[in-house]
N, C-alpha and C positions, 0 to 999 in steps of 0.2 A: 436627077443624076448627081447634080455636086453634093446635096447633102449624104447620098450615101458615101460617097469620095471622102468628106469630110470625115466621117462616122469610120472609113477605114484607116486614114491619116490619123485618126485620135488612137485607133487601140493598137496599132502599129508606133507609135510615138509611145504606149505605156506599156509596148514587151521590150520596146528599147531601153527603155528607164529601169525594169524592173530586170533586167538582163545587166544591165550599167551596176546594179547596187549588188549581186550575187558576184559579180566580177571581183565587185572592190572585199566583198567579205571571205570571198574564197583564194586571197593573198593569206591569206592566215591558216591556212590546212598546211602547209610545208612546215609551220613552227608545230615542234613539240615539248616545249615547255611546258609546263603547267600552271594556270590563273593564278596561283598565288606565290608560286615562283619566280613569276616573272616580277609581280606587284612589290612584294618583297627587297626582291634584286635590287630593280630601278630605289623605292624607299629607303634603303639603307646609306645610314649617311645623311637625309634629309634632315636639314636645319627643323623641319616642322614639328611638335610632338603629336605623334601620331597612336593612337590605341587600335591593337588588332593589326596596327602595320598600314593602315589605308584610313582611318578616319580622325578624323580633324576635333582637337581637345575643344567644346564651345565654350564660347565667351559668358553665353548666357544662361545656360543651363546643364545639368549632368549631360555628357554628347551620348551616354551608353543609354540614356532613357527616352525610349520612343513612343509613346504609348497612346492610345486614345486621340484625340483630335489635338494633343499639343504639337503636333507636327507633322500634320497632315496637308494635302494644296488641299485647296476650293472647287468643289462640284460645282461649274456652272448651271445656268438654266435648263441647257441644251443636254446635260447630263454627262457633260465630259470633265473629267479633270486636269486643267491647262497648265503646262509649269512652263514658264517663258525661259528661254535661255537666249545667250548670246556665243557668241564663238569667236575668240579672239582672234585679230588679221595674220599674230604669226603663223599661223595653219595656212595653208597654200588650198586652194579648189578643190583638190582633188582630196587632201586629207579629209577635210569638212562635209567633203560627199558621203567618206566612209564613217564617219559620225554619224549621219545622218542617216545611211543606209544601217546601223546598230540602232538607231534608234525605232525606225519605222516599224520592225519585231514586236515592241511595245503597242503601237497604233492598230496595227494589224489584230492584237488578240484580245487588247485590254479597252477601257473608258480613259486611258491616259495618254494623254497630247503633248507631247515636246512640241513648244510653238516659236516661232521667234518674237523676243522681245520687243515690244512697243514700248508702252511708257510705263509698265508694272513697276509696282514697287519691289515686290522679292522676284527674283529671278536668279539663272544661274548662270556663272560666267564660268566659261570652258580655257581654260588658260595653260598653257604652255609652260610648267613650272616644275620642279624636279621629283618630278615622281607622280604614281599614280594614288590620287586620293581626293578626298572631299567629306565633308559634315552630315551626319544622320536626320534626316527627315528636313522639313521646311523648317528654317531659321532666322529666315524675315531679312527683307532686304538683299543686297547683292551678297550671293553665296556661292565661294570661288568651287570648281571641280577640275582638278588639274588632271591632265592627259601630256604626260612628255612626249614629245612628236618622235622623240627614238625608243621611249620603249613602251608605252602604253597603249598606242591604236591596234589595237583590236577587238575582234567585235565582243569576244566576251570581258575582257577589262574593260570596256567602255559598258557594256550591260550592266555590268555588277556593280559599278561606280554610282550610275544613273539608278541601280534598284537603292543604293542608301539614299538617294536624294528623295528615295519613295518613301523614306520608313525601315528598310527591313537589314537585321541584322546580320553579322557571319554567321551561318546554318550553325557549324561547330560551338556557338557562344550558348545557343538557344538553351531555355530552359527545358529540360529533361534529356539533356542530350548522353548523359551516362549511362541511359541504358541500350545507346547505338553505338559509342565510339570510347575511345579507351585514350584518355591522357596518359602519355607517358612521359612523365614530369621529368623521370632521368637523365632525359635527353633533349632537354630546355636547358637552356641557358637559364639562373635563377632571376637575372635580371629581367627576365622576358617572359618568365612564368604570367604576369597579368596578363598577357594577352590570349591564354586560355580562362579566366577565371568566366565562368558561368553567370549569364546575364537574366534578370527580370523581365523577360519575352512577354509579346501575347502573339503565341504560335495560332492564333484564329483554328485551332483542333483540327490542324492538319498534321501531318503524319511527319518525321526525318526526314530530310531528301538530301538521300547521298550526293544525288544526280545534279544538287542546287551549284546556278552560276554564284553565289555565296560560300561554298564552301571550299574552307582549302583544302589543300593536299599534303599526304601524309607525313612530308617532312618540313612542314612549315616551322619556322623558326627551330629548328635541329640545329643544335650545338656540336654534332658529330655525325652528321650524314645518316642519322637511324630514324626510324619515324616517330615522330612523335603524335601521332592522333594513328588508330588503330578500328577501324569500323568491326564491330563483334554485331552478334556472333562469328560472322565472316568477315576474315582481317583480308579477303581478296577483292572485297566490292570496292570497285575504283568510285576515287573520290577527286575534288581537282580539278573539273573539266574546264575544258576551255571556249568552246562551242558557241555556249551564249543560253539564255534564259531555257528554263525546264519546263515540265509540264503544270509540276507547282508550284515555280516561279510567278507561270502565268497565273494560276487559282488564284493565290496569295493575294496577287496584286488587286483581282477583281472582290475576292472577298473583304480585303480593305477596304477599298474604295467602293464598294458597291456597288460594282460596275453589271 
């Protein structure tokens, strides 16, 4: 009798948890910003130079080049891919849950582990710093990922944040993407125009995803409130979301990693 007691005490103990983390990520359905609206917002202004608005110029190599195993984590034995991070003490409990509960999405579908940091050498530290952003693919050593505790926690800015720490670019950047979406340079700012120019992808021969937590929305960096990215043939397929990872979000990540 006690071990079935036990046996009922554990999976009541794990709808509590997984009830506890739906809680924390369904604070974000009342915001209707849009992912790169918001990422934007908060960046503007940021002391840091930033390309595309969210990622971090690197020290030691092109930051727009991701390619092949230059910056990729480590398949363990066990066939998982471990990316240690840490979380800085200014986030209070309950912020760190909701990290946490954005990251488990990842766990849940893919080969890739957000674990906490031991004694790894690269790893990623989650830091409270003005704005939402962080560096493309593994960069070796401590590699900062800033989450502003007023505008960034949510669960798809923290997804999208954590998929550049995977490798993967803004959907919009990808190579071939002129034949899904329409720059409309008009209504760029000229100084800001590089953050559309067109990147040396390897799209692993998967298809556009409108739907990607990568990509922004159509008035990203508009100098006049008009859109400047245009999905054709249909200029109505919403683009933008805020959600959190897609379905070939998830592919992606497994066909990278080889999950």
């Amino acid at each position: 009798m006690p071990r079935y007691a036990s046996l009922l005490l554990l999976a009541l103990l794990g709808l509590s948890q997984a009830y506890q983390d739906e809680e924390l990520l369904e604070e974000d359905e009342e915001d209707t910003m849009d992912l790169s609206t918001r990422i934007l917002t908060t960046n503007n202004g940021s002391e840091e130079l930033l390309l595309e608005g969210d990622l971090l110029v690197s020290r030691t190599r092109n930051a727009m080049k991701c390619l092949y195993e230059l910056c990729r984590w480590k398949k363990n034995s066990e066939g998982f891919v471990n990316v240690p991070y840490v979380v800085s003490g200014e986030f209070p409990r309950r912020e760190k849950q909701k990290i946490e509960a954005a990251l488990a999405s990842f766990h849940g579908a893919t080969c890739v582990r957000f674990v906490p940091r031991r004694n790894e050498f690269d790893y990623i530290s989650v830091e409270n710093r003005a704005g939402c952003y962080t560096s493309l693919g593994r960069q070796g050593g401590k590699q900062v990922l800033s989450l502003n505790r007023g505008s960034c926690l949510y669960k798809g800015i923290i997804q999208h944040e954590f998929n550049h720490i995977l490798g993967f670019h803004h959907e919009q950047t990808r190579s071939g993407r002129d034949k899904y979406i329409r720059i409309n340079w008009e209504n760029i700012d000229p100084d800001m125009a590089h953050n559309f120019y067109m990147q040396d992808t390897d799209n692993i021969k998967t298809p556009y995803d409108y739907s990607s937590v990568m990509h922004y929305g159509k008035t990203a960096f508009s100098n006049n409130g008009r859109d400047t990215i245009t999905p054709i043939p249909n200029a109505r397929v919403p683009i933008g979301q805020r959600n959190g990872l897609s379905k070939w979000d998830i592919r992606r990540i497994n066909m990278l990693y080889d999950c």
